[in-house]
Backbone as CSV, one residue per row, in Angstrom:
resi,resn,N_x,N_y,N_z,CA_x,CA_y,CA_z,C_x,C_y,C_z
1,UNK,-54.288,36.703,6.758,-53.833,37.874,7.484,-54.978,38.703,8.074
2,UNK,-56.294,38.680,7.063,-57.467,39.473,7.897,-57.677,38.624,9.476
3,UNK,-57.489,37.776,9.655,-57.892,37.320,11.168,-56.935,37.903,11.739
4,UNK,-55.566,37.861,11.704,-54.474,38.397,12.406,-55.111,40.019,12.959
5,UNK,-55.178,40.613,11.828,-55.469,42.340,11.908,-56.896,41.911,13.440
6,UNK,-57.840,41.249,12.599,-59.002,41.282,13.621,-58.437,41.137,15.012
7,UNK,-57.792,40.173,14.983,-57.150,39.632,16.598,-56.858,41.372,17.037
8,UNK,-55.776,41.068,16.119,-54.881,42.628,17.171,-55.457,43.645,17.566
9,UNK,-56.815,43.852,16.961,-57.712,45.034,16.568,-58.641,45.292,17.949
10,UNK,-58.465,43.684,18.090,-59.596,42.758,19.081,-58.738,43.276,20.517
11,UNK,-57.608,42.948,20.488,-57.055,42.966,21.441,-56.420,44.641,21.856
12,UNK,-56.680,45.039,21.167,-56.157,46.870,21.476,-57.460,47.308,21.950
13,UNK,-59.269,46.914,21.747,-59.928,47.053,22.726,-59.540,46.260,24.157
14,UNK,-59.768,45.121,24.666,-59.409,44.085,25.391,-58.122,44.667,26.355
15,UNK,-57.186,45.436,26.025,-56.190,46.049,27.192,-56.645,46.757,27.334
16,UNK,-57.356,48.113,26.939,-58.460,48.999,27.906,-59.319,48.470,28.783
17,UNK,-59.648,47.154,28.882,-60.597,46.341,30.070,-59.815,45.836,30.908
18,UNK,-58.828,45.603,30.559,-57.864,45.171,31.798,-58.342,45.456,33.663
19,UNK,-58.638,44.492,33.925,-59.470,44.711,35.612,-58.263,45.291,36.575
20,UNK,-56.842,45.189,36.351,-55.518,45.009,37.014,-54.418,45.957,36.025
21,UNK,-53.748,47.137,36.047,-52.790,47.529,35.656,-51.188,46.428,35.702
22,UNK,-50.689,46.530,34.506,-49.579,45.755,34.209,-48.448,46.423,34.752
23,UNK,-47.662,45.572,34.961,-46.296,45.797,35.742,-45.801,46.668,34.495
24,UNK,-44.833,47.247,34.914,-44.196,48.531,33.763,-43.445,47.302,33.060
25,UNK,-42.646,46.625,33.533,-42.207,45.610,32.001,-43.229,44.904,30.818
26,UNK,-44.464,44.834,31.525,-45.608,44.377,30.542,-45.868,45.475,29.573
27,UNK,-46.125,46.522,30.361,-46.283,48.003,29.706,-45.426,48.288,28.390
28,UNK,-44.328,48.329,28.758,-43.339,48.249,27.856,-43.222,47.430,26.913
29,UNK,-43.557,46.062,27.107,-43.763,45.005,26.120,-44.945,45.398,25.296
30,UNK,-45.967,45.498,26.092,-47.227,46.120,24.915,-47.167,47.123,23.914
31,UNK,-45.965,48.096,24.504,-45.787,49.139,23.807,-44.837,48.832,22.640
32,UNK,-44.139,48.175,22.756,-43.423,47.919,21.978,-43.871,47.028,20.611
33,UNK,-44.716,45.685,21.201,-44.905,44.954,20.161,-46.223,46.101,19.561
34,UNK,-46.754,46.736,20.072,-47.894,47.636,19.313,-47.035,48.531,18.043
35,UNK,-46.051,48.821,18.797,-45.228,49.711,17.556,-44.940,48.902,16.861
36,UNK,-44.445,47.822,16.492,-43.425,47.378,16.104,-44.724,46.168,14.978
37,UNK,-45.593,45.986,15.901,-47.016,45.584,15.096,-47.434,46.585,13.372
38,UNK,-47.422,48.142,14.511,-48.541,49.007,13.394,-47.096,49.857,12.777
39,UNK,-46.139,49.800,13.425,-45.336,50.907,12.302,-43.729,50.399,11.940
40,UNK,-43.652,49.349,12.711,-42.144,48.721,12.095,-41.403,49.455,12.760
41,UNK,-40.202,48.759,12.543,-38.954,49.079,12.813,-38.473,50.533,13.298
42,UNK,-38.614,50.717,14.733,-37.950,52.201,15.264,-37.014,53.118,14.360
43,UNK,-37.380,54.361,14.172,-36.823,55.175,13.200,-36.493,56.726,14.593
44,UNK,-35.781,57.263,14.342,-35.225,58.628,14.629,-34.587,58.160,15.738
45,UNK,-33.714,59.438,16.924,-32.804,59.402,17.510,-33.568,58.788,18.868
46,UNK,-32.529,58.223,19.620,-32.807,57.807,20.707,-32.896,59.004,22.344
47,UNK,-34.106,59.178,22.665,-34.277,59.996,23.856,-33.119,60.494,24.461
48,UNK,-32.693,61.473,24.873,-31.793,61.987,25.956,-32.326,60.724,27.126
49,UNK,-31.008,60.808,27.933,-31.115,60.197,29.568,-32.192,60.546,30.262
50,UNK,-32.259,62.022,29.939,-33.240,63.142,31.067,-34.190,62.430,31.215
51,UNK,-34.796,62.188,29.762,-36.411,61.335,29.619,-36.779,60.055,29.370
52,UNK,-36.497,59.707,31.293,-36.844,58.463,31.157,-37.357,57.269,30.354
53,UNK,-38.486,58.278,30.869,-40.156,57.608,29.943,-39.677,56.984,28.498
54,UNK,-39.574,58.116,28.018,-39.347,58.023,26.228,-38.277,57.111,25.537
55,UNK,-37.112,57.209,26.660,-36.154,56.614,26.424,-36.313,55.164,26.664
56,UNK,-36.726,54.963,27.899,-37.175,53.410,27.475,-38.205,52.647,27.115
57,UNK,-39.291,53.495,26.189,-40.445,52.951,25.398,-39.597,52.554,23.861
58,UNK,-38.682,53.522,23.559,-37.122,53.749,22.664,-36.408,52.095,22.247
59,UNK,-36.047,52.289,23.704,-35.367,50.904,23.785,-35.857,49.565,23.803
60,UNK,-37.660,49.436,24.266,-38.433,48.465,24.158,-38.326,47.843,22.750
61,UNK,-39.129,49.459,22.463,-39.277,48.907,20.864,-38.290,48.580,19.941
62,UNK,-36.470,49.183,19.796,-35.784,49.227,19.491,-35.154,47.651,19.582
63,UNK,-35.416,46.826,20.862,-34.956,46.150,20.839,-35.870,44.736,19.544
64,UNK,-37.069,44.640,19.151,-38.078,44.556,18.211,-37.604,44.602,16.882
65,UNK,-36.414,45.095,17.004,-36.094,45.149,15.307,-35.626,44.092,14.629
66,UNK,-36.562,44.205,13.170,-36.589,42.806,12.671,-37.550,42.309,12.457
67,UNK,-38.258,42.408,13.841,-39.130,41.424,13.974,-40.354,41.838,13.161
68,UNK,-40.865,40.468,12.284,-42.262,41.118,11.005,-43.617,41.397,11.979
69,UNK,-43.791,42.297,11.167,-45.124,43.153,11.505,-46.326,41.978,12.038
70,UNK,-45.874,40.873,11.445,-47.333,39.398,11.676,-46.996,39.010,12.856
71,UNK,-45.354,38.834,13.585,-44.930,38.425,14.662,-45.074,39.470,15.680
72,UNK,-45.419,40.768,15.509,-45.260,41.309,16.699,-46.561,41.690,17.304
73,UNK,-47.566,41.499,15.913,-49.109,41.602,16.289,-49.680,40.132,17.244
74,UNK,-49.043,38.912,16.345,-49.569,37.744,17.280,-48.903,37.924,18.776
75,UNK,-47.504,39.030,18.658,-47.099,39.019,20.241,-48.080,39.338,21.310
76,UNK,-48.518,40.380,20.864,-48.997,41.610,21.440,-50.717,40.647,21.905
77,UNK,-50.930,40.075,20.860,-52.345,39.601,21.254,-52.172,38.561,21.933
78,UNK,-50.800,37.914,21.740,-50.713,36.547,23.126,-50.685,37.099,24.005
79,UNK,-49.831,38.330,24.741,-49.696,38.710,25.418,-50.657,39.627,26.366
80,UNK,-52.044,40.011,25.413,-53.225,40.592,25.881,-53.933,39.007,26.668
81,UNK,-54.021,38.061,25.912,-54.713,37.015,26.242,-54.259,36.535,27.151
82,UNK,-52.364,36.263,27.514,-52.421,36.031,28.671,-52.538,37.176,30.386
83,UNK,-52.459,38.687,29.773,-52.823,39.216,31.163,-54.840,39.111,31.203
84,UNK,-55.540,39.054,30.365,-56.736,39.334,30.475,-56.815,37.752,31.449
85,UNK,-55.886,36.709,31.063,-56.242,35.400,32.091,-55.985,35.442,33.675
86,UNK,-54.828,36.576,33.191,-54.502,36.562,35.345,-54.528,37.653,35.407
C-alpha cells in the first residue's frame, strides 16, 4: 500500500504541471476520485440547484460510493498518467 500512497502523492504534484487544462468532466473526475481516494464516501446534504459548482463536484463524488479508498487512488493516478500523456 506504501507505493499506492507514493503514486497518488506523486500524482497530486503531477496535475499542478499539467501543460493543458482538463475538460470540466476530467475535472470532475479528478475531483472526485481525490475525495473519494483521501476521505471516502460523500457525507452531508447535497448542494441547492443555485450552486452549480458544488452541486456537481456533490454528485461526482457521490456517484464513487463504495468504491475502496485503494481503487479510487489507483483511479485518480491512471487518470493523471493518462492526461500528463496527451
Amino acid at each position: 500500500m506504501p507505493q499506492l500512497d507514493q503514486a497518488f502523492a506523486d500524482a497530486q504534484e503531477n496535475v499542478n504541471k499539467l501543460t493543458s487544462r482538463p475538460d470540466n468532466d476530467q475535472l470532475l473526475q479528478l475531483y472526485a476520485l481525490f475525495k473519494q481516494g483521501s476521505k471516502g464516501d460523500v457525507e452531508g446534504k447535497r448542494p441547492g440547484r443555485l450552486d452549480m459548482v458544488k452541486r456537481a463536484k456533490y454528485d461526482a463524488w457521490a456517484k464513487l460510493a463504495g468504491t475502496s479508498s485503494a481503487d479510487a487512488k489507483q483511479g485518480y493516478v491512471d487518470l493523471v498518467a493518462r492526461l500528463t500523456q496527451g
